[in-house]
FILUM-931415 format. One line per field, with one value per residue: y, z, x of N, C-alpha, C in turn; residue in three letters. Coordinates in Angstrom, 3 decimals. Each point is the difference from the previous one (the first is absolute). Layout:
n.yy <- c(Y / ...)
n.zz <- c(Z / ...)
n.xx <- c(X / ...)
ca.yy <- c(Y / ...)
ca.zz <- c(Z / ...)
ca.xx <- c(X / ...)
c.yy <- c(Y / ...)
c.zz <- c(Z / ...)
c.xx <- c(X / ...)
code <- c(Ala / ...)
# end
This chain:
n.yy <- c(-47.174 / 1.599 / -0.372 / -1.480 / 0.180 / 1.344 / -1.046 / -1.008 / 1.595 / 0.228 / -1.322 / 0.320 / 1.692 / -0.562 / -1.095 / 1.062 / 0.691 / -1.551 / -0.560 / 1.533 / 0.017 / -1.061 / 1.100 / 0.260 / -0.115 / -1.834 / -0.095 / 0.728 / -1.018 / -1.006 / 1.206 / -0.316 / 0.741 / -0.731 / 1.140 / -0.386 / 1.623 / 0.240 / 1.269 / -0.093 / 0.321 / 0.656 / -0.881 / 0.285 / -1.184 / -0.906 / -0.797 / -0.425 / -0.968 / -1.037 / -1.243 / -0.540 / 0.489 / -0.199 / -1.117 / 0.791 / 1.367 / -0.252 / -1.103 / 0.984 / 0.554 / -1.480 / 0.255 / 0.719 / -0.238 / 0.334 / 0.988 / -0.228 / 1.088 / -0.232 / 0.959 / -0.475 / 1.050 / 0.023 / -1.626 / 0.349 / -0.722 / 0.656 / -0.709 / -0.903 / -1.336 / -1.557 / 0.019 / 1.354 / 0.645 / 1.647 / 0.192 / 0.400 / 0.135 / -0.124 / -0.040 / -0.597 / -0.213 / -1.058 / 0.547 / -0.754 / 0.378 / -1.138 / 1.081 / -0.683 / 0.174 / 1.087 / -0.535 / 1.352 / 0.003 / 1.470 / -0.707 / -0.104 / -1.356 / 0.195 / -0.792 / -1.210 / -0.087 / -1.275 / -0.219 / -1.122 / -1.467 / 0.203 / 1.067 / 1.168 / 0.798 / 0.316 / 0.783 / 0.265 / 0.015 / 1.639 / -0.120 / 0.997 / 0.495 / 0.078 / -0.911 / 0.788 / -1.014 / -0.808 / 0.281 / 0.798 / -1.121 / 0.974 / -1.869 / -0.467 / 0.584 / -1.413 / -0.373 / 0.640 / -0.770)
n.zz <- c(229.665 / 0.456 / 0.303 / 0.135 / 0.369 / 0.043 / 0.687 / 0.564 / 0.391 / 0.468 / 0.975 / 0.113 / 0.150 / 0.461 / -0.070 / 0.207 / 1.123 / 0.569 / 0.014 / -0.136 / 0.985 / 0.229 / -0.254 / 1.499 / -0.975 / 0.493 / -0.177 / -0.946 / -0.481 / 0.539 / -0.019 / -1.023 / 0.771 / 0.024 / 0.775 / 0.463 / 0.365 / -1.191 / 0.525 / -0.688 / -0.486 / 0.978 / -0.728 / -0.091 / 1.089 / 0.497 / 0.276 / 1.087 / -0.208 / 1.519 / 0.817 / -0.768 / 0.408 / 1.441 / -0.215 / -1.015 / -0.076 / 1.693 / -1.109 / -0.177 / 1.209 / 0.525 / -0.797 / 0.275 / 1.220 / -0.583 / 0.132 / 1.214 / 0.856 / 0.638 / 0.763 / 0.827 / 0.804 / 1.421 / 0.159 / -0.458 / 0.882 / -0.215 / 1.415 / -1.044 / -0.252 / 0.664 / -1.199 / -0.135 / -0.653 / 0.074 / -1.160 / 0.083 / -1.514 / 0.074 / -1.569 / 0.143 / -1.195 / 0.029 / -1.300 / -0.301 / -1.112 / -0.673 / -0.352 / 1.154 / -0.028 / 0.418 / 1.118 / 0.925 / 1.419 / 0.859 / 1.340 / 0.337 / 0.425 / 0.188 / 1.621 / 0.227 / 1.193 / -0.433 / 1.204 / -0.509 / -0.385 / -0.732 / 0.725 / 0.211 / -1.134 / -1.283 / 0.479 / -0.075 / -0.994 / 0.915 / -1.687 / 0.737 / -0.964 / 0.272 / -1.264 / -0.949 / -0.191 / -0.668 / -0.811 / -0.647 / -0.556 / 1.691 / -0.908 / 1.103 / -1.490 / -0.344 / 0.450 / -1.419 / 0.069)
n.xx <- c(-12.779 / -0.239 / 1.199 / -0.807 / -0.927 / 0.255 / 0.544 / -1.125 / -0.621 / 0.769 / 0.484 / -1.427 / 0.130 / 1.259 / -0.741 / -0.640 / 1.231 / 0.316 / -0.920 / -0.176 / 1.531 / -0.333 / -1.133 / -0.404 / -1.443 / 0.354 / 1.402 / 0.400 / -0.762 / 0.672 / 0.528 / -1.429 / -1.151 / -0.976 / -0.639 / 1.449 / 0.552 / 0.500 / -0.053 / 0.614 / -0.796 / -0.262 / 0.751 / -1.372 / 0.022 / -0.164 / -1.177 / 1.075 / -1.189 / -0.006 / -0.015 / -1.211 / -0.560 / 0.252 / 0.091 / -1.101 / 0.237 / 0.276 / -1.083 / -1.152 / 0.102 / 0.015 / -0.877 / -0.785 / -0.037 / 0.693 / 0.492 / -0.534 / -0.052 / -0.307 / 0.788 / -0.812 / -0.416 / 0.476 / -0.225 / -0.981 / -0.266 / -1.404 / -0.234 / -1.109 / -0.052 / -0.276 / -1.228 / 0.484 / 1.103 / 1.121 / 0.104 / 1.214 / -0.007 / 1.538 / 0.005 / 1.039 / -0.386 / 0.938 / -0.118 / 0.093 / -0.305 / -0.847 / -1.118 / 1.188 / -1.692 / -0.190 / -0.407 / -0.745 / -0.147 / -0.538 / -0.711 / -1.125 / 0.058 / -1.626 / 0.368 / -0.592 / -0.244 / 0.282 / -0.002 / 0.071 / -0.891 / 0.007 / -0.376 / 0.888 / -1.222 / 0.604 / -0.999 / 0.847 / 0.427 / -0.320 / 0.099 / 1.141 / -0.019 / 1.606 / 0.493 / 0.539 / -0.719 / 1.536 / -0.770 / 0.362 / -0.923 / -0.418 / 0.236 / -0.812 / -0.541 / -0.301 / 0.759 / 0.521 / -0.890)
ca.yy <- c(1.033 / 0.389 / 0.161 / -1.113 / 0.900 / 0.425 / -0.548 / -0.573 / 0.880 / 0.308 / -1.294 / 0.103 / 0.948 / -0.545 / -1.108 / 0.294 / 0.607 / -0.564 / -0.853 / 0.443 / 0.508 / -1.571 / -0.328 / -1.162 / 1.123 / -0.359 / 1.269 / 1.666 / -0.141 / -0.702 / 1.343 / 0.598 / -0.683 / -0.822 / 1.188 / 1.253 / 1.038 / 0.648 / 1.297 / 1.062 / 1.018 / 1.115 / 0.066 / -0.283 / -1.262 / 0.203 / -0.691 / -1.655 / -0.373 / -1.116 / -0.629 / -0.437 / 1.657 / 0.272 / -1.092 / -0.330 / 0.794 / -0.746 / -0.721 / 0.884 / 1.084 / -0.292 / -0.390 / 1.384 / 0.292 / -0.786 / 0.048 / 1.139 / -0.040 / 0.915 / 0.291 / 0.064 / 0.269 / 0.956 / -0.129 / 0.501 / -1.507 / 0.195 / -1.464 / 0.840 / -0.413 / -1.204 / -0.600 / 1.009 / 0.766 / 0.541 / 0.518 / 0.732 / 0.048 / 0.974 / -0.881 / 0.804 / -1.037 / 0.355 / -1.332 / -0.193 / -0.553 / -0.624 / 0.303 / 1.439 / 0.875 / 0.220 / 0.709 / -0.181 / 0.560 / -0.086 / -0.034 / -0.634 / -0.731 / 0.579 / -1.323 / -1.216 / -1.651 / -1.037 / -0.858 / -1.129 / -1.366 / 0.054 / 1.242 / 0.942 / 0.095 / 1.411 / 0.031 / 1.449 / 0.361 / 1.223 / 0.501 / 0.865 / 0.752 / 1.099 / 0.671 / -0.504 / -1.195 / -0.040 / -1.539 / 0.178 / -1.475 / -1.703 / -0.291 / -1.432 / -0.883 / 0.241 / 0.333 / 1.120 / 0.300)
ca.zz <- c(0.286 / -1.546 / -0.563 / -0.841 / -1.410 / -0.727 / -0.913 / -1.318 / -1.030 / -0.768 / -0.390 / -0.950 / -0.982 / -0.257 / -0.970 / -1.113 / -1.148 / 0.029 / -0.982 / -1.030 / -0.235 / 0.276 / -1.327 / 0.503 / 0.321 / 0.587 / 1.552 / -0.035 / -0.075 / 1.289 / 0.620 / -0.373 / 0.005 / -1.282 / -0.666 / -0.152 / -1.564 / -0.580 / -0.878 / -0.830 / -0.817 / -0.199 / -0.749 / -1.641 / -0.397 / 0.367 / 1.538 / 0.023 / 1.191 / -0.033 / -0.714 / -1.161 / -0.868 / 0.569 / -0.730 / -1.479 / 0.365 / 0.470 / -0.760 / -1.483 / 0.201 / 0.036 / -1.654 / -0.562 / 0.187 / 0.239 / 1.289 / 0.895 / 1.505 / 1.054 / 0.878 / 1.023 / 0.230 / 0.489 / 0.121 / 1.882 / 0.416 / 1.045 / -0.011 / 0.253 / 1.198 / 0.197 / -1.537 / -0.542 / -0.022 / -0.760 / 0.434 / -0.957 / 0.381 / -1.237 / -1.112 / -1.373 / -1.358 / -1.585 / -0.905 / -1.590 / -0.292 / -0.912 / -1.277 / 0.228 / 1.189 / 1.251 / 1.164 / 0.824 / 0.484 / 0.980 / 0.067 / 1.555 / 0.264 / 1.139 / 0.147 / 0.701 / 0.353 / 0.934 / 0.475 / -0.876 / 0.156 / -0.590 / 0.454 / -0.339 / -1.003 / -0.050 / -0.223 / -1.328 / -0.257 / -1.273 / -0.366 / -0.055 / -0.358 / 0.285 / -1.102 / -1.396 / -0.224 / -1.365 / 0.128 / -1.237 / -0.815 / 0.743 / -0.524 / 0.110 / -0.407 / 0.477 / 1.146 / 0.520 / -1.056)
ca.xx <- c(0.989 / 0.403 / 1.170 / 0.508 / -1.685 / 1.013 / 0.527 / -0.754 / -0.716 / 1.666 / 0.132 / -1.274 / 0.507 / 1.523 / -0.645 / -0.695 / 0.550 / 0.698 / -1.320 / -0.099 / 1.180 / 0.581 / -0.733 / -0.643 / -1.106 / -0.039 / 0.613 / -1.142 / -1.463 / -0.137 / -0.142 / -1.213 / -1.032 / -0.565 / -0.466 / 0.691 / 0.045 / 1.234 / -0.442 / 0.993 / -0.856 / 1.186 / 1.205 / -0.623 / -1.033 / -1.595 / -0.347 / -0.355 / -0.543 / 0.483 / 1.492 / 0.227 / 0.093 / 1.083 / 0.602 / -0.481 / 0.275 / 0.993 / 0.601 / 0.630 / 1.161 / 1.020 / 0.126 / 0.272 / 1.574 / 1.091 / 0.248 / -0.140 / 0.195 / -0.746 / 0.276 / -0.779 / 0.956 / -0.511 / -1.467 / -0.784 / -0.995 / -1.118 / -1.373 / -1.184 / -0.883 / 0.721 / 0.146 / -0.166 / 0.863 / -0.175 / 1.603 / 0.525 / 1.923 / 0.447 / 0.519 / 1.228 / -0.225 / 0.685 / -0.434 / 0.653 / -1.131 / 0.448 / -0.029 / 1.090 / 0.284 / 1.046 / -1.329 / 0.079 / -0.295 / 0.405 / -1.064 / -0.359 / -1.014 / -1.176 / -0.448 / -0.889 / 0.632 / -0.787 / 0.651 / -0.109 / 0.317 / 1.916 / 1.058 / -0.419 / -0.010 / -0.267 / -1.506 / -0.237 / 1.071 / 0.011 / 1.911 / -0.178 / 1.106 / 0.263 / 0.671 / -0.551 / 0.553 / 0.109 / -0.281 / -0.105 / 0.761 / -0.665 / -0.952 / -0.147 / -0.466 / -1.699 / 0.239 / 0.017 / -0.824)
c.yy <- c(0.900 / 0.293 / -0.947 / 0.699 / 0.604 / -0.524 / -0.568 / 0.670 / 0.258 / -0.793 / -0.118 / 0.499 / -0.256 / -1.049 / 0.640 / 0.741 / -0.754 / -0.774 / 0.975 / -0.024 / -1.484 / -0.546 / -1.609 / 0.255 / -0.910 / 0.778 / 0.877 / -0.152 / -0.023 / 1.022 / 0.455 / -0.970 / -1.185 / 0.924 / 1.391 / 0.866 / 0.226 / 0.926 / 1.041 / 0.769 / 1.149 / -0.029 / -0.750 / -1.575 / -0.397 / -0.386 / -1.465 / -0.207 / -1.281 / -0.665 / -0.411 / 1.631 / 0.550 / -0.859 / -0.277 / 1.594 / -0.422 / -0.530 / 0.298 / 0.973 / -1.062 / -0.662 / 1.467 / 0.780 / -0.217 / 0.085 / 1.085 / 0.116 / 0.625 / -0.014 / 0.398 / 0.961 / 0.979 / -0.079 / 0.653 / -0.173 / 0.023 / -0.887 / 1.224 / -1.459 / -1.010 / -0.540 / 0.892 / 1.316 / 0.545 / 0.854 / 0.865 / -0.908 / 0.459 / -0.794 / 0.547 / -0.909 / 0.391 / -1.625 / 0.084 / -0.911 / -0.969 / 0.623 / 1.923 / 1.162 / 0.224 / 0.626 / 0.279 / 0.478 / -0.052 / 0.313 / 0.104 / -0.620 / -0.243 / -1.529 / -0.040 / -1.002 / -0.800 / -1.244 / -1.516 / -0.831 / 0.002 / 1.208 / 1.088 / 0.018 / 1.430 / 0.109 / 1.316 / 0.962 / 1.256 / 0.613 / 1.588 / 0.892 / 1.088 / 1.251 / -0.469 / -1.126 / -0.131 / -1.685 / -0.608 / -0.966 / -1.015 / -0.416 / -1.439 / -0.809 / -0.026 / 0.372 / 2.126 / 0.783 / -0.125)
c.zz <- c(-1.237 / -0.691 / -0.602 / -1.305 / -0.396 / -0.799 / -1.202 / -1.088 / -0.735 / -1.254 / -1.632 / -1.110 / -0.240 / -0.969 / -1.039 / -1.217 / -0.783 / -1.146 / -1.317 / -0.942 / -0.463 / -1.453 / 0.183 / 0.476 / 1.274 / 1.708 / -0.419 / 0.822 / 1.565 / 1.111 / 0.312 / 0.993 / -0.996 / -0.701 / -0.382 / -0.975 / 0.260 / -0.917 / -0.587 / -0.687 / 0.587 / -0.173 / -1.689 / -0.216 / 0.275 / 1.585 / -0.743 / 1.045 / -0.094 / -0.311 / -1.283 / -1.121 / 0.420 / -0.551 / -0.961 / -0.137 / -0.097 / -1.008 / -1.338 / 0.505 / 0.207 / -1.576 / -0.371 / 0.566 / -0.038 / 1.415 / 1.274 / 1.289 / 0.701 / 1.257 / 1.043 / 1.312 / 1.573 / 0.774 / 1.579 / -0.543 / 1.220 / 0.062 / 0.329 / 1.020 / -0.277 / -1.153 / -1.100 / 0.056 / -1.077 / -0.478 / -1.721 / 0.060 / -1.560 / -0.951 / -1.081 / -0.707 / -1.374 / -0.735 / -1.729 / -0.257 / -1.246 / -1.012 / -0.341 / 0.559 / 1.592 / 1.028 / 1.323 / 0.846 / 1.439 / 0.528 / 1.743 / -0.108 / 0.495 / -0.372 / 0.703 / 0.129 / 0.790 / 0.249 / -0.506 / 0.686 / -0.073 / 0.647 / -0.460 / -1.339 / -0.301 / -0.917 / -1.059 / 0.135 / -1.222 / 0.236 / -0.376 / -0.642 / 1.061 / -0.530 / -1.342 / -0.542 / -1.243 / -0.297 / -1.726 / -0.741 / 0.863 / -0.657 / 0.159 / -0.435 / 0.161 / 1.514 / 0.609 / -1.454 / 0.416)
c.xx <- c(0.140 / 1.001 / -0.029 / -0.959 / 0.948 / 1.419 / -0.347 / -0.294 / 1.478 / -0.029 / -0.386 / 0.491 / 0.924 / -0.418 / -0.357 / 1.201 / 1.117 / -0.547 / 0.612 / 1.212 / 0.223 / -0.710 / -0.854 / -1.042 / -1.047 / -0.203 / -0.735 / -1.345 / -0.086 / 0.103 / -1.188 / -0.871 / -0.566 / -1.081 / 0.286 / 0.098 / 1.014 / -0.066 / 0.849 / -0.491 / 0.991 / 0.990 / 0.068 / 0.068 / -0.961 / -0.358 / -0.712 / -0.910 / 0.094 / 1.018 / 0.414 / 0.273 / 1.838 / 1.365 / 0.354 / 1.109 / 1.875 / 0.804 / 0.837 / 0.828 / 1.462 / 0.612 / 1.169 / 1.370 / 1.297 / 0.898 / -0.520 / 0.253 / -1.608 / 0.121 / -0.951 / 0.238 / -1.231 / -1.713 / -0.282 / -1.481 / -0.855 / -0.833 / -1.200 / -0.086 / 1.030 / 1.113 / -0.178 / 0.604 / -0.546 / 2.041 / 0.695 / 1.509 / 0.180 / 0.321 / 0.971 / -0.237 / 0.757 / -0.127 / 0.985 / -1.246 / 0.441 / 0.359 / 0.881 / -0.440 / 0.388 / -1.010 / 0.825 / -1.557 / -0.018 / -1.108 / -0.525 / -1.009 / -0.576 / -0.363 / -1.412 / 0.770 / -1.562 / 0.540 / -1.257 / 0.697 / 1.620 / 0.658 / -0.592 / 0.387 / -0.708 / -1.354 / -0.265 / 1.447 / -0.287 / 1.794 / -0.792 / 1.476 / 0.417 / 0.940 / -1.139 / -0.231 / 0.437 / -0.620 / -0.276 / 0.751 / -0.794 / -0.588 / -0.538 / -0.962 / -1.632 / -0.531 / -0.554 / -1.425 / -0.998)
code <- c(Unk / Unk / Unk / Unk / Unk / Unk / Unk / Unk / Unk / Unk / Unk / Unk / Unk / Unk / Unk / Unk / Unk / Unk / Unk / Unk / Unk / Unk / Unk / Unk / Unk / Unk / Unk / Unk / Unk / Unk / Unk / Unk / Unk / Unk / Unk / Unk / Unk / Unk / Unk / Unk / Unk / Unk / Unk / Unk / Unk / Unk / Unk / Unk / Unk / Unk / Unk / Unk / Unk / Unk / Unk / Unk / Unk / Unk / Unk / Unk / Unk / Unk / Unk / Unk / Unk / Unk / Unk / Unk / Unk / Unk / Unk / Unk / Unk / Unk / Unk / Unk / Unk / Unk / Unk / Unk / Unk / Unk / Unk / Unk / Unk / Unk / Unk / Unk / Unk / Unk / Unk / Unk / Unk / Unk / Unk / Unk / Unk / Unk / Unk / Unk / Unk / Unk / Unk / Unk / Unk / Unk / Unk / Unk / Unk / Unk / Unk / Unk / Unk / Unk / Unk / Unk / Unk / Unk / Unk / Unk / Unk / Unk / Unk / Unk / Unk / Unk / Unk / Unk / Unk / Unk / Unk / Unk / Unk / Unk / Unk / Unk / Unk / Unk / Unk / Unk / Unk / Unk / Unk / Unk / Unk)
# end
């Protein structure tokens, strides 16, 4: 049924932003395919490929922040076929960072979803700015080298 798919894919992105805010890069990860990307480059970090790249990432951003929100927001969610979506939704992100600086940004996120052993999981994740991003102080480490 696809109202339950669509939930899941929610579900998914709700984990994922929850993982980040909870500083529990666990949850974060578990959002992702096991080959999944996570691509920020347009908002000046980089692209993760895979889980362990996705995790490793995850791990040093939940080092590095001290506190944040990301607000998820607005998804509309197209099946190309059974086990395979495609979708957008919107992201408000604010952060205090350890080392006192202050981030935001505001963004849309051009998903992949694939539905997996475990549910739907999100298969490539490009963050797209739709304001400026301030992101100036993001600093997580080896993680971001």
């Amino acid at each position: 049924m696809r109202a339950d798919d669509i939930n899941d894919i929610i579900t998914a992105t709700h984990r994922y932003a929850r993982g980040l805010d909870l500083h529990d890069p666990d949850e974060a990860a578990s959002a992702f395919a096991t080959d999944g990307v996570w691509d920020a480059t347009a908002v000046g970090l980089e692209r993760y490929e895979g889980y362990e790249a996705i995790i490793g990432f995850f791990r040093a951003d939940a080092e590095a922040v001290a506190r944040g929100v990301h607000m998820i927001t607005n998804h509309l969610i197209d099946f190309d076929d059974e086990d395979h979506a495609h979708g957008t939704n919107y992201v408000y992100a604010e952060a205090e960072m350890n080392n006192g600086a202050a981030i935001k940004a505001i963004a849309l996120n051009r998903d992949r979803y694939e539905r997996t052993a475990d549910g739907w999981r999100i298969a490539e994740r490009t963050i797209a700015p739709l304001t400026t991003p301030q992101m100036e102080g993001f600093e997580v480490g080896a993680a971001n080298g």
